[in-house]
C-alpha positions as CSV (number, residue, x, y, z in Angstrom):
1,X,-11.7,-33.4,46.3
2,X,-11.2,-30.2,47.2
3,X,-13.6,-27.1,46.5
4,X,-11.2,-25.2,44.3
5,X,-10.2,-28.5,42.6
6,X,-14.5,-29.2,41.7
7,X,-13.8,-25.3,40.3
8,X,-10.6,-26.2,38.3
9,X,-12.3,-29.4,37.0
10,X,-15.7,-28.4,36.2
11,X,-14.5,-25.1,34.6
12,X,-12.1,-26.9,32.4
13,X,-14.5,-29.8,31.7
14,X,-16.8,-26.6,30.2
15,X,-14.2,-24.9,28.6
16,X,-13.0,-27.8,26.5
17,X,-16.8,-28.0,25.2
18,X,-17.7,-24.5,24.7
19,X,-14.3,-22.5,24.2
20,X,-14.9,-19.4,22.2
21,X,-13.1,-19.6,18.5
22,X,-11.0,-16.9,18.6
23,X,-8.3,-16.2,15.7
24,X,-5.8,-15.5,18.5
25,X,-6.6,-18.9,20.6
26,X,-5.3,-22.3,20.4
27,X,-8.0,-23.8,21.3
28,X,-8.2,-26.8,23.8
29,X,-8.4,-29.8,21.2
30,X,-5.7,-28.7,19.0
31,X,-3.4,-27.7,22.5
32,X,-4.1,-31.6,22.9
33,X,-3.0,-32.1,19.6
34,X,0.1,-30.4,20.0
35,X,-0.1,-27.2,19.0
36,X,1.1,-24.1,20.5
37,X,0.0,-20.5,20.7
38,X,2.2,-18.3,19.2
39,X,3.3,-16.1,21.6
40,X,3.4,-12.9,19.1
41,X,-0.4,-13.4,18.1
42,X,-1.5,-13.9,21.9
43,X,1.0,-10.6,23.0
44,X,-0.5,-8.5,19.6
45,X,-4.1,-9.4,21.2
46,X,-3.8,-8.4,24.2
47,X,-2.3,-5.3,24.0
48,X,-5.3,-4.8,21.4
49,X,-8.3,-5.8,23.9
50,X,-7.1,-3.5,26.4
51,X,-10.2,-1.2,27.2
52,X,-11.8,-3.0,24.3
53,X,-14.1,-5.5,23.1
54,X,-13.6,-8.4,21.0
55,X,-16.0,-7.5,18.4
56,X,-14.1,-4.3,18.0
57,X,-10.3,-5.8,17.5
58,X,-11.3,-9.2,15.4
59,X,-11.1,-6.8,12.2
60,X,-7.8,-5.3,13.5
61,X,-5.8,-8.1,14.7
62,X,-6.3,-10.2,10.6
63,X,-5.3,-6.9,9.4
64,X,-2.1,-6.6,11.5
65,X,-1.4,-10.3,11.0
66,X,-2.1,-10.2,7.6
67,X,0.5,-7.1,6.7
68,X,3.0,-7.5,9.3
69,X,2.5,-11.9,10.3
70,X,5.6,-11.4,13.0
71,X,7.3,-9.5,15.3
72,X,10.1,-9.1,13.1
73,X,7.8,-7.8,10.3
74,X,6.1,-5.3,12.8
75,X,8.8,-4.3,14.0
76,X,10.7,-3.4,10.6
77,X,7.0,-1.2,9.9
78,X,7.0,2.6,9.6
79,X,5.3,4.1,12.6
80,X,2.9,5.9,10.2
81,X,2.1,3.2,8.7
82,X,1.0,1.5,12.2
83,X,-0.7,4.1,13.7
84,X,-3.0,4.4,10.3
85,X,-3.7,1.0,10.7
86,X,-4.4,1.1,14.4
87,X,-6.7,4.6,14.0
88,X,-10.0,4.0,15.3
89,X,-9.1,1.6,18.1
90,X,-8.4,4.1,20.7
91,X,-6.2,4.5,23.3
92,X,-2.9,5.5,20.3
93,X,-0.4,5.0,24.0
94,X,-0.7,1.2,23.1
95,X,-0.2,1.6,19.2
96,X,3.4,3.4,20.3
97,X,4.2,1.0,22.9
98,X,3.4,-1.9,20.4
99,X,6.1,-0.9,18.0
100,X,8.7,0.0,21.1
101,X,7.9,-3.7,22.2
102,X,8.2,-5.1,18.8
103,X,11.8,-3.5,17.8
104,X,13.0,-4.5,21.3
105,X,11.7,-8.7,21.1
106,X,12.7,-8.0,17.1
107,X,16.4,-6.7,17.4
108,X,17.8,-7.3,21.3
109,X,16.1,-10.6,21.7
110,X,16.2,-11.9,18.3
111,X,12.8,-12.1,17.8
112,X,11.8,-14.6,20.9
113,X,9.7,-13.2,23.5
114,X,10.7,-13.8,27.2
115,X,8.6,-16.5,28.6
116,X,8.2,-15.3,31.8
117,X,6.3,-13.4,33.6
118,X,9.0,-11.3,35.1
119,X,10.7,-11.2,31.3
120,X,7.7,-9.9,29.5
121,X,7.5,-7.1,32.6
122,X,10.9,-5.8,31.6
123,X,9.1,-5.1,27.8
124,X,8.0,-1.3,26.6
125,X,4.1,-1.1,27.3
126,X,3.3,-4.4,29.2
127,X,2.4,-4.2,32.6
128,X,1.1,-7.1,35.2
129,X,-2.1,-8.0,33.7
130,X,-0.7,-8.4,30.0
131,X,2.6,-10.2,31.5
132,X,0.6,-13.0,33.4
133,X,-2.0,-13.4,30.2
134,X,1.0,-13.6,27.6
135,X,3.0,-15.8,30.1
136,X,-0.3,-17.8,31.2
137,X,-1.5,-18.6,27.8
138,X,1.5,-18.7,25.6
139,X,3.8,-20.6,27.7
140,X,1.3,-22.2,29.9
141,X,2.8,-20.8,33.2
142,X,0.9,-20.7,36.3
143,X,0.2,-17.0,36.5
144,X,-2.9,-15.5,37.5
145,X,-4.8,-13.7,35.2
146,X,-7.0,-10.7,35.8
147,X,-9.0,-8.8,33.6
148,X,-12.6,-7.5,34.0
149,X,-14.4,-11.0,33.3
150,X,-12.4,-12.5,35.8
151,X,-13.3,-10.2,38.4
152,X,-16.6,-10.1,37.8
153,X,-16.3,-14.2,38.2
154,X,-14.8,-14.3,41.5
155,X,-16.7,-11.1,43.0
156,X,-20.0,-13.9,42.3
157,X,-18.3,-17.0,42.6
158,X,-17.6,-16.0,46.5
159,X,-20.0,-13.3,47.3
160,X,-17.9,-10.0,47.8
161,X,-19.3,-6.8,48.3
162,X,-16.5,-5.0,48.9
163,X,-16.9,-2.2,45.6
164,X,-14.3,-2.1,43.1
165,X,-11.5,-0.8,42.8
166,X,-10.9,-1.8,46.6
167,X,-12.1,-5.3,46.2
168,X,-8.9,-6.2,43.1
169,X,-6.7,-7.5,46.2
170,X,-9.5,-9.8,47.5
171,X,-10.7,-11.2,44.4
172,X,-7.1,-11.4,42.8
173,X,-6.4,-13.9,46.3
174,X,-9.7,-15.8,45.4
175,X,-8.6,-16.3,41.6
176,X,-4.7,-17.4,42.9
177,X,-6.2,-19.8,45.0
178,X,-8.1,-21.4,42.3
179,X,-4.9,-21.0,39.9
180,X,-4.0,-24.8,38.7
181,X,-1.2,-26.6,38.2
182,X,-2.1,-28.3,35.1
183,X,-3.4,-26.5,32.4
184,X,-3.0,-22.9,33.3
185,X,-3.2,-21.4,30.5
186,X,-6.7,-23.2,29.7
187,X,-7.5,-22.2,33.1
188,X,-6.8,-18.4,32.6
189,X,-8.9,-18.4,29.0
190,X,-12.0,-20.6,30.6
191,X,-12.5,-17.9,33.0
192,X,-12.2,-15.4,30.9
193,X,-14.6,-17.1,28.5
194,X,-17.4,-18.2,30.6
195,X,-17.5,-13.7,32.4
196,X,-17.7,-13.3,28.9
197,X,-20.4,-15.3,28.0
198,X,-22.3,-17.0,30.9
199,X,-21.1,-14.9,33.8
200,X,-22.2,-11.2,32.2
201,X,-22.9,-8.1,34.0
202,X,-26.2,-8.1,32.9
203,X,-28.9,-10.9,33.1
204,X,-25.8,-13.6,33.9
205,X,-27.1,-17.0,32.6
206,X,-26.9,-18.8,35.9
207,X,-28.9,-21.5,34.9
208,X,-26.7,-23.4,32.4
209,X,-23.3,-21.7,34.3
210,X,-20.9,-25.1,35.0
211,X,-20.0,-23.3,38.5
212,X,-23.7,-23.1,39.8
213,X,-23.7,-25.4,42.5
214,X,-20.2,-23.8,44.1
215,X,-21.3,-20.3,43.5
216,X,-22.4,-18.3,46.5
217,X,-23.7,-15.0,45.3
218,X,-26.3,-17.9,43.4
219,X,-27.3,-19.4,46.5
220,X,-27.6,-16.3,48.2
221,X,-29.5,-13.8,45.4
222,X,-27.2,-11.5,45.2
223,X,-25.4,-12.3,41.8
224,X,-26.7,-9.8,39.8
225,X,-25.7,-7.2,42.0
226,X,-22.6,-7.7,41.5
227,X,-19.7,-6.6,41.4
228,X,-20.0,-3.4,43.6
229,X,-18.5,-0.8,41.9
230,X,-17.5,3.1,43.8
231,X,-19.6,6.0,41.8
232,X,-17.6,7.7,39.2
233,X,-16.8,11.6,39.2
234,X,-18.8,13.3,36.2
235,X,-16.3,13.8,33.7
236,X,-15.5,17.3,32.9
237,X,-16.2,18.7,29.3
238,X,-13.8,20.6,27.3
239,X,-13.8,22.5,23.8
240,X,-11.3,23.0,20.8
241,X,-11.3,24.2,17.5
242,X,-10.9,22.2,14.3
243,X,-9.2,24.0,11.7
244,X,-10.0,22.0,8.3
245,X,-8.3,23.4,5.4
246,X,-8.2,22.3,1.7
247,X,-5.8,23.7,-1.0
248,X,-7.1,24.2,-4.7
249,X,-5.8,21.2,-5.9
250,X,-7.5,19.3,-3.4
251,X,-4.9,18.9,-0.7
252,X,-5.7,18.6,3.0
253,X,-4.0,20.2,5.9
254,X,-2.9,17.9,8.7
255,X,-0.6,17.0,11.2
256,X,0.8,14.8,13.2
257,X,0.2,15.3,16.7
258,X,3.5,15.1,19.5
259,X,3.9,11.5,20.7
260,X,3.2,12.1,24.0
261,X,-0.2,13.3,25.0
262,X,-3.6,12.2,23.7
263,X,-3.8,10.7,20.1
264,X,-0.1,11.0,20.3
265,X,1.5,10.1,16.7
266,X,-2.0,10.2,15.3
267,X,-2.6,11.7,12.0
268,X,-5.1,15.0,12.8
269,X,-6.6,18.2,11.8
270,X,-4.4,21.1,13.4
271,X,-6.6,22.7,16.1
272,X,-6.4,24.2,19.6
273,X,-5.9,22.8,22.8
274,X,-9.0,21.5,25.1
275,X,-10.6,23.4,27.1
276,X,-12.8,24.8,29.0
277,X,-11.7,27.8,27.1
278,X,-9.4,27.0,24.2
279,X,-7.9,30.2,22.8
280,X,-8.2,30.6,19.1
281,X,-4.8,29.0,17.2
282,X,-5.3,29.1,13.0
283,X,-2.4,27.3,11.5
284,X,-2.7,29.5,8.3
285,X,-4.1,33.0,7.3
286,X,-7.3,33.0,5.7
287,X,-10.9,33.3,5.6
288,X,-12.8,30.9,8.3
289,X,-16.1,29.9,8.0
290,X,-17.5,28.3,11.0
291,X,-19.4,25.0,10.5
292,X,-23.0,24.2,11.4
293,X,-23.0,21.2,14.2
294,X,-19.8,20.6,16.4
295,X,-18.0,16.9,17.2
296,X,-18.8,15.6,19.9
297,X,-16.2,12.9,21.6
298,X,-15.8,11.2,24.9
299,X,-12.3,9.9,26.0
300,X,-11.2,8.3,29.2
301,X,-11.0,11.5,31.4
302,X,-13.3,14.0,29.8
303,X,-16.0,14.8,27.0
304,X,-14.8,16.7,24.4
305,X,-17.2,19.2,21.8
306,X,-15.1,20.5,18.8
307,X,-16.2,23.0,16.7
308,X,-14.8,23.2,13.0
309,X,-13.4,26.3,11.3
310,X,-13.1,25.6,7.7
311,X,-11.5,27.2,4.8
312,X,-10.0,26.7,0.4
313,X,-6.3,28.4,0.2
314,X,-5.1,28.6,-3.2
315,X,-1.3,27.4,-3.8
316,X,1.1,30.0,-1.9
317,X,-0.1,29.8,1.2
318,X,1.7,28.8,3.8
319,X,0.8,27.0,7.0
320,X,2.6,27.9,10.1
321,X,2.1,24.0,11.1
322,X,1.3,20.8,9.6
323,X,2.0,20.3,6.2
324,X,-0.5,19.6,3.0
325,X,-1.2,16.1,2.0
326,X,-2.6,15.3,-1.6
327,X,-5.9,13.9,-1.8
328,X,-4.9,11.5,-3.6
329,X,-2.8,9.9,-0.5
330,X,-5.2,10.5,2.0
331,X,-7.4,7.9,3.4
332,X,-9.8,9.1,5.9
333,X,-9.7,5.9,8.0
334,X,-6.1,6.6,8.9
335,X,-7.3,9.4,11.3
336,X,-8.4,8.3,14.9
337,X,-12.5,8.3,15.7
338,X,-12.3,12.2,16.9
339,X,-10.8,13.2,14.0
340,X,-12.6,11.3,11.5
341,X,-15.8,12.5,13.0
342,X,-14.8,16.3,12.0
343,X,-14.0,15.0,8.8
344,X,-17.8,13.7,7.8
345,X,-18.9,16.3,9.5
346,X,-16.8,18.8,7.1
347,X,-17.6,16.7,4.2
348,X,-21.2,16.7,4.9
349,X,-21.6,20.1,5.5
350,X,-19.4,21.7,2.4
């Protein structure tokens, strides 16, 4: 038997004994059973672990699935309504390309997604990595599948020290050349599973790992070390204003932001641009008090400190953006993390 084929076995052997019970997953007894993923639950979680963490999208996915069980049903929502429900997850780009995604599968494909690699690549918002999980796991198509865990895996599994991101197109060759023919879409998840449980960046439990005898960076000591990974830049830090603004009846000033940008679509206080030197931008005239403390934020690119400018209008004033909402319709965990922050912040401080 061949080395990859003691992998294939041994991982899967593993897999169908310790598989991770996620409300997404089919898991491996009932796939024997007969059962199949449905490919609208294992799309909606992927597009929702991008950038992040299990723990952190359990509580989002039952929501989704719970209001809006299909693609049809998503699809039909108001993009409001979405993007309340998606506030606090991060990264709003997917939220927007979710619902693009779900009218196209909903209206031009009759609610069926493509199940192909190359037909789910042709979808708003999913690139190569989502296309080979949906297609992989879904539709058991022999794709490979690369996320984080997965490089991780191979970068240990066969010793490379090449630092990402330069090492993807060597470690993507060493997970297609393990890639089965039976079971792929096991295959794909029992990676994933075992860099997310046994094969971790930090303290990787080698000693109960199902791969330890076939794993060189084991044999050689170098395991924890790896993957390599090229020094980041510092990220810059830029400033804004947050102009938080409450009418005497109690309503609240907001906004949506433009689609395109940052926290496009998002619900939000109407402030300034960031930077290093945002100019000063009011959306109404009136009295400001500045707030003790400032927000502090990081995103992708950059770290952000907002400071708040707060004010009470009485009825005839006039904004020159946003629009007032009544408190009675607000809910504060509609507004993405930033945002909210300002908002306990305000709340704390008035």
């Amino acid at each position: 038997m061949r080395d990859t084929d003691v992998i294939g076995h041994d991982l899967l052997a593993w897999y169908d004994a310790n598989a991770r019970d996620l409300p997404w997953r089919v898991g491996p007894a009932a796939r024997r059973a007969g059962e199949r993923p449905d490919p609208y639950r294992v799309w909606l979680s992927e597009i929702m672990l991008q950038q992040t963490t299990v723990a952190a999208v359990r509580d989002y996915f039952h929501r989704f699935t719970t209001r809006w069980p299909t693609v049809t049903a998503l699809a039909e929502a108001e993009d409001a309504e979405v993007m309340g429900e998606w506030a606090g997850l991060g990264y709003y780009a997917r939220a927007r390309n979710l619902l693009k995604c779900a009218r196209v599968v909903a209206g031009e494909l009759h609610g069926t997604f493509p199940d192909t690699r190359e037909g789910l690549l042709a979808l708003p918002g999913i690139g190569p990595y989502t296309a080979a999980a949906v297609s992989s796991i879904a539709f058991d198509r022999a794709e490979t599948v690369m996320d984080g865990n997965v490089e991780r895996v191979m970068a240990r599994l066969f010793d490379v020290h090449t630092p990402l991101p330069a090492a993807k197109p060597e470690l993507f060759a060493h997970a297609e050349a393990l890639k089965p023919l039976e079971r792929p879409g096991d295959h794909a998840q029992a990676v994933m599973d075992l860099g997310a449980t046994i094969c971790t960046p930090r303290s990787p439990a080698c000693g109960i790992c199902p791969l330890i005898g076939v794993c060189t960076a084991r044999a050689r000591g170098t395991a924890p070390e790896l993957p390599k990974k090229t020094p980041k830049k510092p990220k810059p830090i830029r400033r804004g204003i947050a102009y938080l603004v409450q009418r005497s009846d109690g309503a609240l000033l907001l906004e949506t932001r433009p689609d395109k940008g940052l926290l496009g679509g998002m619900l939000g206080w109407p402030g300034t641009e960031w930077a290093e030197a945002p100019p000063e931008d009011p959306p109404i005239e009136t009295e400001w008090r500045t707030l003790p403390g400032e927000v502090r934020h990081t995103f992708t690119h950059f770290h952000l400190i907002l400071t708040l400018q707060a004010s009470t209008v009485g009825p005839e004033a006039m904004p020159t953006r946003g629009q007032f909402m009544p408190r009675a319709e607000f809910r504060p965990s509609d507004l993405p993390t930033v945002m909210r922050k300002a908002f306990d912040l305000w709340q704390a401080k008035s």
